[in-house]
Backbone as CSV, one residue per row, in Angstrom:
resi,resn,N_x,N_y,N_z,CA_x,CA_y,CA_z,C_x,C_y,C_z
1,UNK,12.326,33.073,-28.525,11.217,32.285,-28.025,10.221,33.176,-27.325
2,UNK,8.734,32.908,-27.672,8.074,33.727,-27.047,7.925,32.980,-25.396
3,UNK,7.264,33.944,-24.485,6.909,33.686,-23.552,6.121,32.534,-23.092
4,UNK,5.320,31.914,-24.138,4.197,30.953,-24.130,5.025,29.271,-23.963
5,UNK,6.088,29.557,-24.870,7.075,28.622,-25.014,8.340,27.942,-23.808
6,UNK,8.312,28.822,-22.871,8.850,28.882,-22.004,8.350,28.500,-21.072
7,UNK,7.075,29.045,-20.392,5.687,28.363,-19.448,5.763,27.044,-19.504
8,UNK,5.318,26.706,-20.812,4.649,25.373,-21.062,5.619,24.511,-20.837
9,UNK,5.908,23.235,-19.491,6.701,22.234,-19.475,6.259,21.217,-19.936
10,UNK,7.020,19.961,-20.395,6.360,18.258,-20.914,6.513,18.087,-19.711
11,UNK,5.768,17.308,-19.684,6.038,16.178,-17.752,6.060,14.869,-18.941
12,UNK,7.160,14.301,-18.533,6.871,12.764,-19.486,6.589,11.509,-18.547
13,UNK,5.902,10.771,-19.103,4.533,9.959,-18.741,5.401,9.411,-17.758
14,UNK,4.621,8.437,-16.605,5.022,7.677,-15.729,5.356,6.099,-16.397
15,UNK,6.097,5.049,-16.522,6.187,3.802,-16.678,4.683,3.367,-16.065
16,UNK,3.731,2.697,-17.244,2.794,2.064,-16.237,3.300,0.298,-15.705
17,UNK,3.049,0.416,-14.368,3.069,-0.833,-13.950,2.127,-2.192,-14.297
18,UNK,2.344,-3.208,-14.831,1.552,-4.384,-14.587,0.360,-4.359,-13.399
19,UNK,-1.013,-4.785,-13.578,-1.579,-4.674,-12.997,-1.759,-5.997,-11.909
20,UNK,-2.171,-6.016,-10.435,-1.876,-6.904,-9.568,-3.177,-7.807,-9.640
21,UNK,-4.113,-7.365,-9.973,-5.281,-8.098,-10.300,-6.025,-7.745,-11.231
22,UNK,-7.261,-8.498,-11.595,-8.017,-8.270,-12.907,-9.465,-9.008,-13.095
23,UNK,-10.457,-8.136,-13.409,-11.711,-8.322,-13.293,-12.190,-10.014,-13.251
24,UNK,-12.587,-10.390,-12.336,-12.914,-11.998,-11.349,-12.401,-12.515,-10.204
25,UNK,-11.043,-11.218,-10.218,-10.297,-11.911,-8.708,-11.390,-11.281,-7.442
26,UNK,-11.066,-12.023,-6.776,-11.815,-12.345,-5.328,-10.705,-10.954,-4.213
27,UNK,-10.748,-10.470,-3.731,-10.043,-9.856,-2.735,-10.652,-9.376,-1.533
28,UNK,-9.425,-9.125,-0.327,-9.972,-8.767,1.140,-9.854,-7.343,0.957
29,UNK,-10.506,-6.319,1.905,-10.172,-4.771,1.957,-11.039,-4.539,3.401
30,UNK,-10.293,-3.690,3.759,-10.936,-2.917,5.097,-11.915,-2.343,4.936
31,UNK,-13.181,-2.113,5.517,-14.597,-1.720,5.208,-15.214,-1.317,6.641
32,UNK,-14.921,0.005,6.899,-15.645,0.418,8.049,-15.209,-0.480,8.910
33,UNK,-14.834,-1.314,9.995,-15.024,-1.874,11.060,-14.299,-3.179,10.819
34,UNK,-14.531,-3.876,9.632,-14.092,-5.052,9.404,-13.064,-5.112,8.042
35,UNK,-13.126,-6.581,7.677,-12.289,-7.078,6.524,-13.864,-7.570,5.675
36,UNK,-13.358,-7.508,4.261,-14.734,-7.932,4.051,-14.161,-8.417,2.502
37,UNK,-14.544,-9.653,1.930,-14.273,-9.862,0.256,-14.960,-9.377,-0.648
38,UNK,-14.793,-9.299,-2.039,-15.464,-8.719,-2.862,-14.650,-9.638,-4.361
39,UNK,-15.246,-9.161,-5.248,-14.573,-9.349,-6.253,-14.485,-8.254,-7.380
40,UNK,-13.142,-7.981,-8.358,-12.958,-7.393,-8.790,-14.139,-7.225,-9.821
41,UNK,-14.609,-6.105,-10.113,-15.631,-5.550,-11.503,-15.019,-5.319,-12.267
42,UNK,-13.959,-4.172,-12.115,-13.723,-3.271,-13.410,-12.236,-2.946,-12.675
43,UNK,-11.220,-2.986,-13.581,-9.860,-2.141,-13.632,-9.732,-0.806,-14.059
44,UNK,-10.102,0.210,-13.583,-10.023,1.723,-13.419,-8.500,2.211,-14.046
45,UNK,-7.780,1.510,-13.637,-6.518,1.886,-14.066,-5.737,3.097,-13.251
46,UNK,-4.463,3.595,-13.570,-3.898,4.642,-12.557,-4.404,6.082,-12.232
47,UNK,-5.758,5.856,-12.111,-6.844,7.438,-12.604,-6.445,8.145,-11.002
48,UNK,-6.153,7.414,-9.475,-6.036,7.656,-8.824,-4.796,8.709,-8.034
49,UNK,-5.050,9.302,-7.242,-4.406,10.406,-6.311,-2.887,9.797,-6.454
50,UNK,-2.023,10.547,-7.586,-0.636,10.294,-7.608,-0.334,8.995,-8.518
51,UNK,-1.211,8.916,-9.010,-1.687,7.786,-10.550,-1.774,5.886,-9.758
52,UNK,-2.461,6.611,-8.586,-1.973,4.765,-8.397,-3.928,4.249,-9.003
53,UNK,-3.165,2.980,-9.357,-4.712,1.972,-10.041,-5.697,1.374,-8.872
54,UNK,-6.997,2.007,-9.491,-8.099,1.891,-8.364,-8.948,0.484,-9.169
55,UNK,-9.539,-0.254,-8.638,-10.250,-0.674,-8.808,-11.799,-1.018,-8.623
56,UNK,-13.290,-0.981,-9.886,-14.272,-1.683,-8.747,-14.192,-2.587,-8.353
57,UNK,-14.922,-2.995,-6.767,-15.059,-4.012,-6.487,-16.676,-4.305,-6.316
58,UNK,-17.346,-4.895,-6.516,-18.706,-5.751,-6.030,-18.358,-6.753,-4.224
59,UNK,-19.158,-6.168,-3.202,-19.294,-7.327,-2.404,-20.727,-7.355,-1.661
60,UNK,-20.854,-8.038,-0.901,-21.875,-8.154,-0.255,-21.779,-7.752,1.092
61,UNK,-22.879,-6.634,1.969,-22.778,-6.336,3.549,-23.545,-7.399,4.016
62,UNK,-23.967,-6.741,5.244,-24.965,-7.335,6.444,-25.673,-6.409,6.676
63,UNK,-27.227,-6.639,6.683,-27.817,-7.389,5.714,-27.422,-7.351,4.530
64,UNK,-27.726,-8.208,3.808,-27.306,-8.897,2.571,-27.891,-8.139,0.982
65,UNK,-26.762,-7.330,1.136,-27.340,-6.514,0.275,-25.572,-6.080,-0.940
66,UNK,-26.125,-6.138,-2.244,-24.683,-5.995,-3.066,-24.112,-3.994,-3.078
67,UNK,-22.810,-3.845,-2.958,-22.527,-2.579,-2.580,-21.461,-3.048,-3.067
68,UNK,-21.064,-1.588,-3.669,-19.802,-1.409,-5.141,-19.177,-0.434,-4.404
69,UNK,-17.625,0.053,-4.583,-16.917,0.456,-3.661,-15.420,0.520,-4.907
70,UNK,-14.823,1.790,-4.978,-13.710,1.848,-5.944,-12.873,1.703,-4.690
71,UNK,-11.180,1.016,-4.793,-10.074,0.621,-3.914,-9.269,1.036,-4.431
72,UNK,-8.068,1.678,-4.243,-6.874,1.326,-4.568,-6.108,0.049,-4.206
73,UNK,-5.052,-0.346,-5.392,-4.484,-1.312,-5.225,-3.554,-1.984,-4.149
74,UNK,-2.919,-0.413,-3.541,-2.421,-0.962,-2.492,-3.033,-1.349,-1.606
75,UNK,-4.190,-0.984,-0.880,-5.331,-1.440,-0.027,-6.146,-2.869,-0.032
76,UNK,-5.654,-3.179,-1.121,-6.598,-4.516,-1.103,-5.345,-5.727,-1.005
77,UNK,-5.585,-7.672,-0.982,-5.142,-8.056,-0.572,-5.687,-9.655,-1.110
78,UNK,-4.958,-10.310,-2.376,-6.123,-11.692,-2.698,-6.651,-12.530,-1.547
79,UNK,-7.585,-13.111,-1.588,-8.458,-13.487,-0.929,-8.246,-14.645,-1.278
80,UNK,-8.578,-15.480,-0.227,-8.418,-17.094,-0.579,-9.766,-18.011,-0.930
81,UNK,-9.690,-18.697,-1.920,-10.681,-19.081,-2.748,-11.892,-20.150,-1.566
């Protein structure tokens, strides 16, 4: 075996998990100072630090203005309708 063959390890894939939400859910997340809702945009998937699934979210500040914000999944929290 050459040398090249030896280097090179497989890492085999992680099990992906079921996802906890999905583009329309409503959720809470910590935002500077407060709690604040939003709703899901887009499922990013496990692209995140140690493969965990980020999501966009869309919400609204004060003043009233729309601001997009990627989360991880563990960080966020459904929101009640």
């Amino acid at each position: 075996m050459s040398r090249n063959q030896h280097s090179k390890k497989r890492r085999l894939p992680l099990p992906l998990k079921p996802p906890q939400f999905k583009p329309g859910d409503r959720v809470r997340f910590h935002f500077v100072t407060d709690y604040v809702t939003g709703q899901i945009n887009e499922d990013r998937g496990e692209i995140g630090v140690g493969g965990r699934r980020l999501y966009g979210i869309h919400f609204v500040t004060n003043p009233p203005e729309v601001s997009y914000i990627e989360m991880p999944e563990e960080e966020l929290a459904a929101a009640e309708a």
